[in-house]
Backbone as numpy.savetxt, mean C-alpha at the origin, in Angstrom:
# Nx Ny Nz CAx CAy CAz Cx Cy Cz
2.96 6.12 -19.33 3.24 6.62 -17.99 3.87 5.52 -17.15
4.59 6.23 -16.23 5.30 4.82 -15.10 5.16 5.28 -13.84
4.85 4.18 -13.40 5.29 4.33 -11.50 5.98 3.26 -11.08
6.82 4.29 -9.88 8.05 3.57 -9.55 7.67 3.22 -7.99
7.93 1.86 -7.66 7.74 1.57 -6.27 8.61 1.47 -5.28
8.81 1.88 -3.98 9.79 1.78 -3.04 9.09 0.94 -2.14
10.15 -0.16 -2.17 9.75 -1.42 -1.09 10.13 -2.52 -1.11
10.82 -2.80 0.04 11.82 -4.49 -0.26 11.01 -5.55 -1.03
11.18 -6.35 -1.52 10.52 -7.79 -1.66 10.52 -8.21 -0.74
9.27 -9.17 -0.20 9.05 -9.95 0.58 8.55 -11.28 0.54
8.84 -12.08 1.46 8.26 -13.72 1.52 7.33 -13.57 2.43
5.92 -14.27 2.38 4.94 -14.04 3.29 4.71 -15.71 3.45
5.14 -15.95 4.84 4.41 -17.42 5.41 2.73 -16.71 5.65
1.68 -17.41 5.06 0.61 -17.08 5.31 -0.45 -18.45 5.88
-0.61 -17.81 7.52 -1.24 -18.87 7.95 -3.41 -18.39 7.93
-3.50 -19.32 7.31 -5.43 -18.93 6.97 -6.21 -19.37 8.53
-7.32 -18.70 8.36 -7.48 -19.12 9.17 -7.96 -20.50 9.45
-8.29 -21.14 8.53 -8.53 -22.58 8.82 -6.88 -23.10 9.18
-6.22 -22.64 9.40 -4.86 -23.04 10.12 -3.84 -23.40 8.85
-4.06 -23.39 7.62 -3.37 -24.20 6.72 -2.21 -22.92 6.33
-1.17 -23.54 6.02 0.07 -22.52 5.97 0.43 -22.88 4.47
0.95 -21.59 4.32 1.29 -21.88 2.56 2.39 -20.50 2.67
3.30 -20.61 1.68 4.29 -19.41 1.55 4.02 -18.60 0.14
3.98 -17.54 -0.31 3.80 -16.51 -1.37 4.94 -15.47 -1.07
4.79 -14.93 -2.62 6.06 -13.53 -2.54 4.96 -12.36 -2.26
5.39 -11.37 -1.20 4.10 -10.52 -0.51 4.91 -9.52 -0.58
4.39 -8.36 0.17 4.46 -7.02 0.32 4.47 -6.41 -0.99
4.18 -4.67 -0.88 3.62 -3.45 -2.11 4.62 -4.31 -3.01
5.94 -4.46 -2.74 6.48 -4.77 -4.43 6.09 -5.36 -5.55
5.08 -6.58 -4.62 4.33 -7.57 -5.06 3.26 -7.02 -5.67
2.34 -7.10 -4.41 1.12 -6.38 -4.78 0.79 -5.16 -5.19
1.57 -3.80 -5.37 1.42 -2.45 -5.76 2.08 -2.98 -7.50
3.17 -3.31 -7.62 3.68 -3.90 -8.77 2.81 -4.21 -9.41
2.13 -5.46 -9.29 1.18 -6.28 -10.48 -0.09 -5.72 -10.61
-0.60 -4.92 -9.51 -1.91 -3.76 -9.67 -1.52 -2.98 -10.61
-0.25 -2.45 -10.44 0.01 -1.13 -11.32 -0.23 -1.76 -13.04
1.03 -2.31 -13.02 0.73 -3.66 -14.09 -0.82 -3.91 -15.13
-1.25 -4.32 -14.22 -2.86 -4.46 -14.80 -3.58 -3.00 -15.08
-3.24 -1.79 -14.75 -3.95 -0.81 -15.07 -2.77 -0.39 -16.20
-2.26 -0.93 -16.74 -0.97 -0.98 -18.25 0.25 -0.23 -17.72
0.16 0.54 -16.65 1.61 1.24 -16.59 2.67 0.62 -16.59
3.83 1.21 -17.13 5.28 0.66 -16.70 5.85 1.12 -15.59
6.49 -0.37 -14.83 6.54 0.00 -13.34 7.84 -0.81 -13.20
8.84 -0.44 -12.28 9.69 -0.16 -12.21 9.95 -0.37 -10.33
10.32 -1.38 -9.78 10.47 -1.80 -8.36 11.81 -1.33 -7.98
11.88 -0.79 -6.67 13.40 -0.06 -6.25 13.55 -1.03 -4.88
14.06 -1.96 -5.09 13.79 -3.17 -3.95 15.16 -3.38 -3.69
15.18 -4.61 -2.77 16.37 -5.82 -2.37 16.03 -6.51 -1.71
16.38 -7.88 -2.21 16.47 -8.94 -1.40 17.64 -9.59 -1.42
17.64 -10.53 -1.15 18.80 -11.92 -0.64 19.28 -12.90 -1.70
19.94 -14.03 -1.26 20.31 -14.56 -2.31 19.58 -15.66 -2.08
18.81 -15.72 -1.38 18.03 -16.56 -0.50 16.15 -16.71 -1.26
16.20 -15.65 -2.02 15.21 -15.74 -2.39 14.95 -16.51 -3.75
14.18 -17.51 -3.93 13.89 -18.37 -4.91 13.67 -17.81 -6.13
14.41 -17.69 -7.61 14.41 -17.00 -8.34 13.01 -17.11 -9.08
12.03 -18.01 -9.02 11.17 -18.40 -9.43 10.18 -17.10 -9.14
10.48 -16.38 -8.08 10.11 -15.16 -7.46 9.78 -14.04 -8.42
11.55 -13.74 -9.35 11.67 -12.75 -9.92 11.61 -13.00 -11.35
11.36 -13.89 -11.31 10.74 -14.33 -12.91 9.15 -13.94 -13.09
8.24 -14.58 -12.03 6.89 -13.94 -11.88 6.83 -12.63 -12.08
7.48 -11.49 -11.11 7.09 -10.34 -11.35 7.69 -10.20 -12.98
8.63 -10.39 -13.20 9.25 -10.08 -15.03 7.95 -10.58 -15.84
7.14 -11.70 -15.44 6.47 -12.36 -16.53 5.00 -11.12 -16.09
5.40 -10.94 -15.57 3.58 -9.74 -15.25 4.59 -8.48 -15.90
5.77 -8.26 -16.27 5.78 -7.28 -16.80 6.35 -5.91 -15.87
6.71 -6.54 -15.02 7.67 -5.02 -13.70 8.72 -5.25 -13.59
9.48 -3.90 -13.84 10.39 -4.20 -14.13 11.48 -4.02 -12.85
13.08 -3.97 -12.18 13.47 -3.61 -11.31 14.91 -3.01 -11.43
14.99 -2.24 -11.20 16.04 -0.86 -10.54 17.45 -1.77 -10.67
17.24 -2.68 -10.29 18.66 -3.23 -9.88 18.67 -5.10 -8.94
18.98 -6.12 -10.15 18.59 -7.50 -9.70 19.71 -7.97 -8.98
20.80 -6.98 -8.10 21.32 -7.80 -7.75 21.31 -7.88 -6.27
21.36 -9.31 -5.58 20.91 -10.09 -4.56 21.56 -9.26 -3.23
21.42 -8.84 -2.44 22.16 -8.17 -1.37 23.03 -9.45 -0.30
23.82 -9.08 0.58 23.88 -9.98 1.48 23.32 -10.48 2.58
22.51 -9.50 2.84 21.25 -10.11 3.64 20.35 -10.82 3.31
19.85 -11.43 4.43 18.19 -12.18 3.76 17.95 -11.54 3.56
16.32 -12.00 2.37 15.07 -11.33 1.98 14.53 -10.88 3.71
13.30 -9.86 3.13 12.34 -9.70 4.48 11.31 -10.80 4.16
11.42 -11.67 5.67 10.63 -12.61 5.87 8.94 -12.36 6.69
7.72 -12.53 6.42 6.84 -12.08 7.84 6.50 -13.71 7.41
5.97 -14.15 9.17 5.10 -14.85 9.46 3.38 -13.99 9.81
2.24 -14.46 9.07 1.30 -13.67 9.06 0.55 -14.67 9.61
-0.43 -14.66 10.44 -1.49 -15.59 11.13 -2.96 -14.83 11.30
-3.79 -14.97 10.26 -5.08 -14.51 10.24 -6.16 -15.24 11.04
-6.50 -14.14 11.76 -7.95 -14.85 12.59 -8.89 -13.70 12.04
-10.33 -14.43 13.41 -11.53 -13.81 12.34 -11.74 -12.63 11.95
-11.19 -11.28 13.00 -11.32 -10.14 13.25 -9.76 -9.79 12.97
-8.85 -10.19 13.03 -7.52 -9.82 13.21 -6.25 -10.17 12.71
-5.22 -10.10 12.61 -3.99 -10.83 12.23 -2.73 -10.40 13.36
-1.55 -11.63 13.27 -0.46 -11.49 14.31 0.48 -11.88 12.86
1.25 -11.01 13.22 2.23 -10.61 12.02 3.53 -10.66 12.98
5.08 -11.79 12.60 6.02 -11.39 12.93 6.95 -11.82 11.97
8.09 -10.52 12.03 9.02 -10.40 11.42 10.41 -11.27 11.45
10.63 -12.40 10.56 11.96 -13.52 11.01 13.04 -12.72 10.42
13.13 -11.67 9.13 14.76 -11.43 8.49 14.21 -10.04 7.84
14.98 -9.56 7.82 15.12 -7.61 7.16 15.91 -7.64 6.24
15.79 -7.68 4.63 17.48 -7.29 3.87 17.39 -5.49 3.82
18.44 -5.16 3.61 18.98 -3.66 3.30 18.04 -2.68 2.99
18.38 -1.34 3.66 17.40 -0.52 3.22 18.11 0.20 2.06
17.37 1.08 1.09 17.15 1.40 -0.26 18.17 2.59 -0.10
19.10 2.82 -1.19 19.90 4.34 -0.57 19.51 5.43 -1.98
19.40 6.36 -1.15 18.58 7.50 -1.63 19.60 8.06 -3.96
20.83 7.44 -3.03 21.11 7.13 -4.60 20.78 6.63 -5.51
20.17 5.60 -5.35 19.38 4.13 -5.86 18.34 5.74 -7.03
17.59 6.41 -6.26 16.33 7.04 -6.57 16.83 8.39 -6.77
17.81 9.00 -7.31 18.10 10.17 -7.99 18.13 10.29 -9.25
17.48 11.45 -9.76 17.99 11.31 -11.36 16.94 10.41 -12.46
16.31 9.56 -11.03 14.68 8.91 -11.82 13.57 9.27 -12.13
12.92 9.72 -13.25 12.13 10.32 -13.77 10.43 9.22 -13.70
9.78 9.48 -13.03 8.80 9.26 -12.79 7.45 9.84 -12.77
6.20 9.40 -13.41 5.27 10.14 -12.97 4.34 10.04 -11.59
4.60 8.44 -11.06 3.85 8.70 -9.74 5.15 7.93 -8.67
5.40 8.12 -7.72 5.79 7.82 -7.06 5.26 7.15 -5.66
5.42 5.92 -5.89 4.50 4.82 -4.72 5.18 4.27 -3.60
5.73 5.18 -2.22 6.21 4.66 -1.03 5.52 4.02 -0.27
5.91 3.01 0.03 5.18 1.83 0.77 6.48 1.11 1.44
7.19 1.40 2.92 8.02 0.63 3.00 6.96 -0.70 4.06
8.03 -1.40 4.59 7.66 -2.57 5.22 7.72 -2.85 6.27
9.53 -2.45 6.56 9.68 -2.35 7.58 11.70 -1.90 7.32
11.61 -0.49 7.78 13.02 -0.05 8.09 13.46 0.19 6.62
13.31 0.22 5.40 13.87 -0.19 4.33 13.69 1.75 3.37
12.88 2.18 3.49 12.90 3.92 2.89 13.32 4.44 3.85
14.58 5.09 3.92 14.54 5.93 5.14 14.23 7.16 4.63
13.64 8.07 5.41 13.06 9.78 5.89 13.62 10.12 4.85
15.23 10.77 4.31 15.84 11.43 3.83 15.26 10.83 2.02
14.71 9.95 1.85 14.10 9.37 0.71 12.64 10.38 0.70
12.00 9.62 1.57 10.28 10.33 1.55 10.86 12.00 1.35
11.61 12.88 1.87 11.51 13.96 1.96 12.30 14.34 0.75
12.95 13.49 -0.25 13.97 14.19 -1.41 13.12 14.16 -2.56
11.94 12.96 -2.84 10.93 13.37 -3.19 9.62 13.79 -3.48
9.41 14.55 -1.84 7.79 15.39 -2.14 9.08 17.07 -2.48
10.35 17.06 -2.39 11.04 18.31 -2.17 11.42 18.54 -3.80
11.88 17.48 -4.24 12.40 17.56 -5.64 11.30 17.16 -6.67
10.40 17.15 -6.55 9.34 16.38 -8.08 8.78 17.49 -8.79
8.95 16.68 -9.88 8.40 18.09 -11.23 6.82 18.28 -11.11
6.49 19.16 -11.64 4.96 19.30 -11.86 4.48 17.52 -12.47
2.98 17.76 -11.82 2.41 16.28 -12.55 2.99 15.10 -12.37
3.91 14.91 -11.31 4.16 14.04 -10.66 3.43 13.55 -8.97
2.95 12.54 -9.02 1.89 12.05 -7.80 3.04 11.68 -7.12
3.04 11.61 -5.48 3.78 10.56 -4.33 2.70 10.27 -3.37
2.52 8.43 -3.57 1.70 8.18 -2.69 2.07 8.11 -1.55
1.90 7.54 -0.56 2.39 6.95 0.63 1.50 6.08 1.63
2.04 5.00 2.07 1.45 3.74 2.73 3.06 3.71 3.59
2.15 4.62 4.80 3.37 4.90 5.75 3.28 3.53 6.77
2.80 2.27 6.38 2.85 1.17 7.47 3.89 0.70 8.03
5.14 0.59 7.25 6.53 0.39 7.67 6.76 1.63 8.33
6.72 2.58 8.61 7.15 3.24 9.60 7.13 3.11 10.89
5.06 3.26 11.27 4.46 2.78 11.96 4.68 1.62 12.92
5.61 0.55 12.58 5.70 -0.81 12.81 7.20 -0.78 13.61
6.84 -1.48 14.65 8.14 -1.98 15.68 7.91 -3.29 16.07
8.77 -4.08 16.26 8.90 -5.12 16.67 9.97 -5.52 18.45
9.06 -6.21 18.90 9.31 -6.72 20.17 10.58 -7.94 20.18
11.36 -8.03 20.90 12.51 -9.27 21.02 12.32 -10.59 20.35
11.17 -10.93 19.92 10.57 -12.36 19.65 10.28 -12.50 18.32
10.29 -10.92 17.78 9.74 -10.23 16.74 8.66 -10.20 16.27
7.70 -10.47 17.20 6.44 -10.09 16.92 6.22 -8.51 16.71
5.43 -7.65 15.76 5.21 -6.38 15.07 3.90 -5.94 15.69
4.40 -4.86 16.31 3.02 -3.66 16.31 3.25 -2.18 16.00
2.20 -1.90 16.24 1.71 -0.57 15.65 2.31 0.31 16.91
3.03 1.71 16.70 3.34 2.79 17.28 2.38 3.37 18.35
2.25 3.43 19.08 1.11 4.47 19.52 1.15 5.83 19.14
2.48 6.48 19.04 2.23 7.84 18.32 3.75 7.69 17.80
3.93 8.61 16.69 5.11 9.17 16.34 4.90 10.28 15.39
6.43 11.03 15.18 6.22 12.62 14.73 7.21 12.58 13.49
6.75 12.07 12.01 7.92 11.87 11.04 7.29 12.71 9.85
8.48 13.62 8.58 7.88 14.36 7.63 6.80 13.56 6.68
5.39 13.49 6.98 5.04 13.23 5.61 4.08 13.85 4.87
4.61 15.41 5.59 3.73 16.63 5.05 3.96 16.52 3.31
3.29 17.12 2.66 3.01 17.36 1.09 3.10 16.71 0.26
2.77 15.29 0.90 2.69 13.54 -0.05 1.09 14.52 -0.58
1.03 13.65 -1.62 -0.12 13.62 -2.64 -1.62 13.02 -2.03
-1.63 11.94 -1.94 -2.22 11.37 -1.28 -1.29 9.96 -0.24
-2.09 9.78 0.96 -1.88 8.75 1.94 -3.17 7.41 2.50
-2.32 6.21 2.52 -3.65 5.19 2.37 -3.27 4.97 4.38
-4.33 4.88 4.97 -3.80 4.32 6.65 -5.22 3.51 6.64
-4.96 2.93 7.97 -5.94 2.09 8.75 -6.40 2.62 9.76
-6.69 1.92 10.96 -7.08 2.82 11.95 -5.82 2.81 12.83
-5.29 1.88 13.20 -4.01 1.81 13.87 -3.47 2.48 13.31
-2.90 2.85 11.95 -2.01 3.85 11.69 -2.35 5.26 11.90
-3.84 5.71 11.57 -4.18 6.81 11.63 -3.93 7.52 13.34
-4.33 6.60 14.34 -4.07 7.07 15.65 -2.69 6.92 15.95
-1.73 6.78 15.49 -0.36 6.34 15.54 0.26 7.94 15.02
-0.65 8.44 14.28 -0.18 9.83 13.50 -0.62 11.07 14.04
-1.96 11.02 14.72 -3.02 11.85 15.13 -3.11 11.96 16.56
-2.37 11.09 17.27 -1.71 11.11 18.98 -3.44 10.56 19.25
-4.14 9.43 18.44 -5.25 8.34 19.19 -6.42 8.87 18.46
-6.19 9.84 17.46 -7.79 10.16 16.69 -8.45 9.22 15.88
-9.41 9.02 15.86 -9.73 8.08 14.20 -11.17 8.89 13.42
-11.43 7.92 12.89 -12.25 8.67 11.89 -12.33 9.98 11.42
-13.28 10.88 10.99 -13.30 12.24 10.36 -12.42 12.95 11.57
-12.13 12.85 12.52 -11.45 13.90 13.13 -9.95 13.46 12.83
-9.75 11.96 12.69 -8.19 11.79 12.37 -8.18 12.32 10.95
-9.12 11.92 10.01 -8.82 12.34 8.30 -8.28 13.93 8.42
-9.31 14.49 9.53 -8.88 16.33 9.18 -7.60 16.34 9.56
-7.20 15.65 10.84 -5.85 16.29 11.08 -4.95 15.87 9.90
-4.80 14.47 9.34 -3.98 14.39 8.94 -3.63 15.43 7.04
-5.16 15.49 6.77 -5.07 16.80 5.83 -4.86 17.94 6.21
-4.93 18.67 7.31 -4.72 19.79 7.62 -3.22 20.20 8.30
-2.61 19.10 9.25 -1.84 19.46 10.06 -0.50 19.01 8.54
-0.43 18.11 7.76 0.54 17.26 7.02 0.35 18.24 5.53
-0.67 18.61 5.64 -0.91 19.40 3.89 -1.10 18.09 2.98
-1.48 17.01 3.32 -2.04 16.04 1.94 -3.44 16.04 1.46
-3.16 16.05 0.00 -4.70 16.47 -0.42 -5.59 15.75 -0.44
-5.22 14.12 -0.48 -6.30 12.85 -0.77 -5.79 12.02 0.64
-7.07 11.94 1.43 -6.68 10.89 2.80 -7.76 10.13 2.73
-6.88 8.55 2.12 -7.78 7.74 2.39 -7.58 6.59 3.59
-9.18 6.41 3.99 -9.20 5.42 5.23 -9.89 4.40 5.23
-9.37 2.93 5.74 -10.24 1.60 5.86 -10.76 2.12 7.49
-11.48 1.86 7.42 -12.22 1.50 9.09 -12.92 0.40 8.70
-13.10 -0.71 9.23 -13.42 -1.88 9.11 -14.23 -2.47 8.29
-15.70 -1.93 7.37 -15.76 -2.36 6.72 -16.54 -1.50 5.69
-15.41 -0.10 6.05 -15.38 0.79 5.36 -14.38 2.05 4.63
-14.63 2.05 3.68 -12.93 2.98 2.81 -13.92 4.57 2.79
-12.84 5.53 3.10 -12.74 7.08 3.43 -11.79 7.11 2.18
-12.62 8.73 1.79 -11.85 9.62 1.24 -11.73 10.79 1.56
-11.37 11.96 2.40 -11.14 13.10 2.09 -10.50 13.96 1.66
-11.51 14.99 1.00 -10.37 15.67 -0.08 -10.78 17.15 -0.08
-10.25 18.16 1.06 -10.26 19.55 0.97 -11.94 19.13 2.13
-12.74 19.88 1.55 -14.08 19.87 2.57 -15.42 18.78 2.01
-14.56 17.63 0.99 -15.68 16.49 1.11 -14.92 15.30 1.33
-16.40 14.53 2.09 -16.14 13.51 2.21 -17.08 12.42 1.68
-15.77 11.56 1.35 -16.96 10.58 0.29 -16.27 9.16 1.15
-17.21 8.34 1.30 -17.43 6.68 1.96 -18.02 5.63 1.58
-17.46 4.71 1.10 -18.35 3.26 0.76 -18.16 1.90 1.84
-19.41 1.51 1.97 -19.96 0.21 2.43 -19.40 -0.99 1.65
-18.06 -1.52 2.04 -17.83 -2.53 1.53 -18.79 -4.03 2.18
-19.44 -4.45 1.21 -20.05 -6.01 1.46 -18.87 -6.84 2.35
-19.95 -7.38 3.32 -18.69 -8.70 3.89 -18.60 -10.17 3.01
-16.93 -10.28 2.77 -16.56 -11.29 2.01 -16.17 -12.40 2.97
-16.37 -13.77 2.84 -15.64 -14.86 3.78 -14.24 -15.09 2.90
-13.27 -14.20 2.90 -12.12 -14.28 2.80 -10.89 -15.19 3.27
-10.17 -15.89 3.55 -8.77 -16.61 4.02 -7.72 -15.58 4.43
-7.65 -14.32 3.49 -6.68 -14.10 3.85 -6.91 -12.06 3.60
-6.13 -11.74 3.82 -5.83 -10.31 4.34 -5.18 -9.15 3.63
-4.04 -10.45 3.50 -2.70 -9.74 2.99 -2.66 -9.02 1.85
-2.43 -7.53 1.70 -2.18 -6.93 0.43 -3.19 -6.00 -0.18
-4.23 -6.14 0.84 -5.32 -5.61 0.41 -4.96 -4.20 0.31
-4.10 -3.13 1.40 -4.17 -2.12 1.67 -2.97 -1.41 0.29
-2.30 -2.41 -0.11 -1.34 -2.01 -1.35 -2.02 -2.00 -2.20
-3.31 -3.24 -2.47 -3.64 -3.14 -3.80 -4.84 -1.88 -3.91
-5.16 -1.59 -2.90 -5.78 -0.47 -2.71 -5.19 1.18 -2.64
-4.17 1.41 -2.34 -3.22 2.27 -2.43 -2.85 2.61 -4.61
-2.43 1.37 -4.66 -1.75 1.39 -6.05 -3.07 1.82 -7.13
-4.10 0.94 -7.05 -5.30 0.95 -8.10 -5.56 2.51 -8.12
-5.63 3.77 -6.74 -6.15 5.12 -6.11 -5.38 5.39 -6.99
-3.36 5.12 -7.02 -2.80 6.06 -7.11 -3.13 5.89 -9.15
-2.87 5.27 -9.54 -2.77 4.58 -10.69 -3.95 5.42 -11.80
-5.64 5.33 -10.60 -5.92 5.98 -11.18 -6.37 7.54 -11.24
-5.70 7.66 -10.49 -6.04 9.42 -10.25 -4.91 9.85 -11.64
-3.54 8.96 -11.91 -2.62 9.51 -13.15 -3.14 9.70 -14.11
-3.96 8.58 -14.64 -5.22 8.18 -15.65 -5.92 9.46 -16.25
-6.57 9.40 -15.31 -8.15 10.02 -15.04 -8.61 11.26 -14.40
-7.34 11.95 -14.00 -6.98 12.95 -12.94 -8.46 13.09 -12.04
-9.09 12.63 -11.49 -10.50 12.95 -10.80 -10.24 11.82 -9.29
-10.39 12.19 -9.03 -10.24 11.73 -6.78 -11.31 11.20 -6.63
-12.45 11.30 -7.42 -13.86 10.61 -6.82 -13.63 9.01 -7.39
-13.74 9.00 -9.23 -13.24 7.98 -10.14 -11.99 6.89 -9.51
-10.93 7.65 -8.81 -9.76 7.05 -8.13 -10.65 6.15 -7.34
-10.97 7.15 -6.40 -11.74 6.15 -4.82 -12.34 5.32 -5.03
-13.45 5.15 -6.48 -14.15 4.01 -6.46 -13.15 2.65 -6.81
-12.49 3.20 -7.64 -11.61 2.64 -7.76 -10.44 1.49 -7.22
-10.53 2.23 -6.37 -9.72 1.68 -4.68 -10.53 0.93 -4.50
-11.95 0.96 -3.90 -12.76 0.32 -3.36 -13.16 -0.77 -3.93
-13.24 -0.85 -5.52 -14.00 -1.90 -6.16 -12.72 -2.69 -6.26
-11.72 -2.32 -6.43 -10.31 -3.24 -6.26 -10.10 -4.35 -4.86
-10.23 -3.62 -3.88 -10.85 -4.00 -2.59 -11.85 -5.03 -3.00
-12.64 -4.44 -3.21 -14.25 -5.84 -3.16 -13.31 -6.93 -4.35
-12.76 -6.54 -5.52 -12.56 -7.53 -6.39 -11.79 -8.90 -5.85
-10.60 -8.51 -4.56 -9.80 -9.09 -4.44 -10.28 -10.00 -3.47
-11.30 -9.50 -2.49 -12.09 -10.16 -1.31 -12.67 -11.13 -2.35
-13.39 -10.80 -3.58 -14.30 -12.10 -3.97 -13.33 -13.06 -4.70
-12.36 -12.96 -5.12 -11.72 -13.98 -5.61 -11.16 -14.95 -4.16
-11.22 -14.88 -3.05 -11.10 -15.99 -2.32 -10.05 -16.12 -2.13
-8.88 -15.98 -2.76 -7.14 -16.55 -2.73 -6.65 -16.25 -1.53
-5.38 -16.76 -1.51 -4.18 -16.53 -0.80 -3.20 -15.64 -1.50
-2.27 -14.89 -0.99 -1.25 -13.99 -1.10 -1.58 -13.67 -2.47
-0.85 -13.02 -3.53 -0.64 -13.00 -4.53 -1.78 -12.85 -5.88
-2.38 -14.79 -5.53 -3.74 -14.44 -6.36 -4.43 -13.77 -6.50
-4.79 -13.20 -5.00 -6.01 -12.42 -4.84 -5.89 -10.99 -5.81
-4.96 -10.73 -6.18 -4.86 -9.70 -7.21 -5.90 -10.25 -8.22
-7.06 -8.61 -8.67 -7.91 -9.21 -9.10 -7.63 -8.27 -10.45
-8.39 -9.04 -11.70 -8.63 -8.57 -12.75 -8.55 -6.83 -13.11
-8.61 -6.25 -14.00 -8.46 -5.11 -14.43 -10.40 -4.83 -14.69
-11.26 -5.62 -15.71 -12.36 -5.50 -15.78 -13.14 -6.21 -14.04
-12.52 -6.91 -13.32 -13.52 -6.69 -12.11 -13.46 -5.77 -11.72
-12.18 -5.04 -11.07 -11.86 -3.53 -10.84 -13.19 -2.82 -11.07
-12.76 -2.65 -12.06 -13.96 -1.32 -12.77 -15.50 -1.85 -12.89
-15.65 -2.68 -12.78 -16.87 -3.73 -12.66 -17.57 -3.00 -11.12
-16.73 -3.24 -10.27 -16.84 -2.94 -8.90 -16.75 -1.56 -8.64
-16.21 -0.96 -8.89 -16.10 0.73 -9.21 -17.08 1.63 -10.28
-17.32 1.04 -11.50 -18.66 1.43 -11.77 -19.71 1.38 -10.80
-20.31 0.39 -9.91 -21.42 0.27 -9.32 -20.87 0.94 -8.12
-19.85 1.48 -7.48 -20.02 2.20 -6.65 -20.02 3.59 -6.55
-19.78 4.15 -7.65 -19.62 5.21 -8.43 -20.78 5.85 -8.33
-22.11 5.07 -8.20 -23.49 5.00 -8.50 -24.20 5.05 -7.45
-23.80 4.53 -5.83 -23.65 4.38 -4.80 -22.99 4.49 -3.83
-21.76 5.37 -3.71 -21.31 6.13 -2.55 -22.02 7.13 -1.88
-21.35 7.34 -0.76 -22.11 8.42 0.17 -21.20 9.56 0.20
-21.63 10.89 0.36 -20.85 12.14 -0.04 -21.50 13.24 0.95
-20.63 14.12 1.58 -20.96 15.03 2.58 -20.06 16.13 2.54
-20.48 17.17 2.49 -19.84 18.35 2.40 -19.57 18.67 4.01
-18.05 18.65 4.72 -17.72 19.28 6.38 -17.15 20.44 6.06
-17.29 20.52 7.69 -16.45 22.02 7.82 -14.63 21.79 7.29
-13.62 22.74 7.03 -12.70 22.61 6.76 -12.03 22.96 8.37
């Protein structure tokens, strides 16, 4: 089986919070890539970057085994973020954008899951909508609508939308936060944002971080785990590698409960390895290590629809 990812490459300046700065190759390409990777699929990146980007870059992802659409360098820079983690929070700004993806790039590609995750500006609409419109049976489209969500101010510092109105009715499943979820839901969060966004969008799997906790709903249950607090450095990637592990394994395993733990123990795996950017991608047996035992221990509630 393969999944194919939509999402520029990126360079992540990552400042920890003990102040120390270090640079990594970041965003889903990265991190949805080498997750997918580790659960054996063949995966397949629909990216661009620059010529600017250190080839040492695209040798890593080749040596993990992902493969890409098309290696050649655009004329723009790579997408650059400066990321600055504090205790509760992060300030994220954007220095360079390369090219967004053209819907040609992604015709005619035969896929079984399909993993949108842009960044910033790089899938446009007429993409998300050619394939939840055109996919064969038994084909998944995730979506990690955070690049949508995201505008940037003159200085280029990045925030979150307060509301906006874009197709991403009859995606498969969708991964948000809380900022994104009220960004979609005109300020809802929790179980009242999950319903709208299953009910009003038609997606069948809505999953949610609320702070130090991952949502699933799916039709009229809801299932939630208590993630442990980790003393972490860093942030970055968590919500891809959590997105990818869900989507990866619902292809597997076809079961939404098995997925979620899934997600979650991926989550805890990556918090306990401690790293910065990249590393923190955790093992295939922690994964499931962490997802067995929550499997055993989630919480589950039957709501109204």
């Amino acid at each position: 089986m393969n999944v194919a990812i939509l999402s520029n490459i990126v360079i992540d300046e990552i400042v920890s919070r003990d102040l120390n700065s270090s640079q990594s190759l970041g965003g889903p390409a990265a991190y949805c890539g080498v997750t997918a990777r580790k659960f054996g699929f063949d995966t397949t990146l629909f990216t661009h970057f620059g010529n600017d980007l250190d080839l040492q870059y695209i040798e890593y992802l080749k040596n993990q085994g992902v493969s890409f659409n098309n290696l050649q360098p655009s004329t723009l820079p790579t997408t650059r973020f400066v990321l600055k983690n504090f205790e509760t929070d992060r300030e994220l700004t954007l220095q360079s954008k390369c090219i967004p993806i053209d819907i040609e790039e992604i015709k005619n590609v035969k896929a079984n899951c399909w993993l949108i995750s842009p960044v910033f500006d790089e899938v446009p609409l007429d993409i998300l909508q050619y394939l939840v419109t055109s996919r064969k049976e038994k084909q998944f489209v995730m979506l990690d609508p955070q690049g949508y969500t995201r505008t940037v101010d003159s200085e280029g510092r990045v925030s979150i939308r307060k509301k906006m109105n874009i197709p991403i009715h009859n995606v498969d499943g969708i991964k948000l936060d809380s900022q994104e979820i009220s960004c979609f839901t005109n300020g809802l969060q929790g179980m009242e944002g999950m319903k709208k966004i299953r009910c009003v969008y038609g997606i069948k799997y809505v999953l949610y971080t609320q702070d130090k906790v991952i949502h699933l709903l799916e039709e009229g249950k809801h299932y939630w785990i208590n993630i442990p607090k980790h003393e972490s450095p860093d942030s970055t990637g968590l919500g891809d590698i959590i997105a990818s592990s869900f989507a990866c394994t619902m292809l597997k395993e076809k079961d939404s409960v098995w997925a979620f733990c899934f997600a979650a123990g991926a989550l805890t795996a990556a918090l306990q390895t401690k790293e910065i950017g990249i590393k923190k991608i955790p093992s295939k047996s922690a994964i499931e290590q962490d997802a067995t035992y929550y499997y055993n221990t989630m919480n589950f509630e039957i709501i109204e629809r």
